[in-house]
N, C-alpha and C positions, 0 to 999 in steps of 0.2 A: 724586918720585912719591907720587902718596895712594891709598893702598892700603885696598880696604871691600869688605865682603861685600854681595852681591845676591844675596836670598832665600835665603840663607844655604847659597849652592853654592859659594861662595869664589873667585868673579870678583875679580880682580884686576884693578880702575881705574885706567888711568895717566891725566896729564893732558897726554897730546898727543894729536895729531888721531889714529892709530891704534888707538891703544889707546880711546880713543870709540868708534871705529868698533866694534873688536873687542866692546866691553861688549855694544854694541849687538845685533850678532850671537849673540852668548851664550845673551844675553834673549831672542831671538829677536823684538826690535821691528821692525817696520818704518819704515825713514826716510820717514815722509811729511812732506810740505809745506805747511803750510795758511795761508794768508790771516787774520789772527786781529786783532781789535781790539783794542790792549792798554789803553785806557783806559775808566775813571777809574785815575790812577796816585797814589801820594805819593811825596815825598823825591825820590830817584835815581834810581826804578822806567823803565824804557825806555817809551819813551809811542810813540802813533800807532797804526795800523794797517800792519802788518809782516808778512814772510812768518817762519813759525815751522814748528819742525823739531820733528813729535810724539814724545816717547821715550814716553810712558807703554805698556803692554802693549794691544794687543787684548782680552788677557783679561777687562782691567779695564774695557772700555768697554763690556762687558756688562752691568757692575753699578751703573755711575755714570754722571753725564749731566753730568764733568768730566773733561777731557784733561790730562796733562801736558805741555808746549809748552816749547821753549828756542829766543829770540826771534832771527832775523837781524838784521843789519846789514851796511850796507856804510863807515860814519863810526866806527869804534869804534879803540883801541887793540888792537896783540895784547898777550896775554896767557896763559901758560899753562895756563889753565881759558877759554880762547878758541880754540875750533875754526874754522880755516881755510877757505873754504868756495868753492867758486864754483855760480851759479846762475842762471840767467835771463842768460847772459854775464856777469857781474857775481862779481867778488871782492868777498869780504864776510868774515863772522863769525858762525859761531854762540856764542851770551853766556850758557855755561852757568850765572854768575853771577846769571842774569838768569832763570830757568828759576820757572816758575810756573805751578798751576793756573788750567784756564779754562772756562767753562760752553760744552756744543756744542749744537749747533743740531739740531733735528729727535729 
């Protein structure tokens, strides 16, 4: 288990699919879905246009005109720091490994 503070209220982050969840709830984010074009990539960075699971706050999206995004798949290895997922009928993976800022639209 890896254990970290979020916003220094002492969330405790497990790395399996509940304990995501639960963070998430905490935070009070919403799981939304978006459609997100992940490139230009370098190295190992996950490339294409992918559906992507928003963690970053509401709050924050008041003040910046960047989202924080952790990318789907459905081709992936699991992985401990790989959340479970199904979507669109489709078992997949959310690749918190994989989790990056991105500029939004409008």
């Amino acid at each position: 288990m890896i254990r970290g503070e979020r916003n220094g209220l002492g969330a405790h982050l497990q790395t399996n699919q509940e304990g995501f969840r639960a963070a998430l709830r905490f935070a009070r984010v919403p799981q939304r879905i978006w459609l997100v074009n992940l490139d230009p990539t370098a190295g190992s960075e996950i490339k294409k246009t992918r559906p992507c699971v928003v963690v970053s706050p509401a709050e924050m999206h008041d003040h910046l005109r960047t989202v924080i995004v952790a990318p789907m798949t459905t081709k992936s290895r699991a992985a401990r720091f790989r959340i479970g997922v199904t979507h669109g009928g489709r078992k997949g993976l959310i690749l918190l490994d994989q989790m990056r800022a991105v500029a939004r639209r409008g």
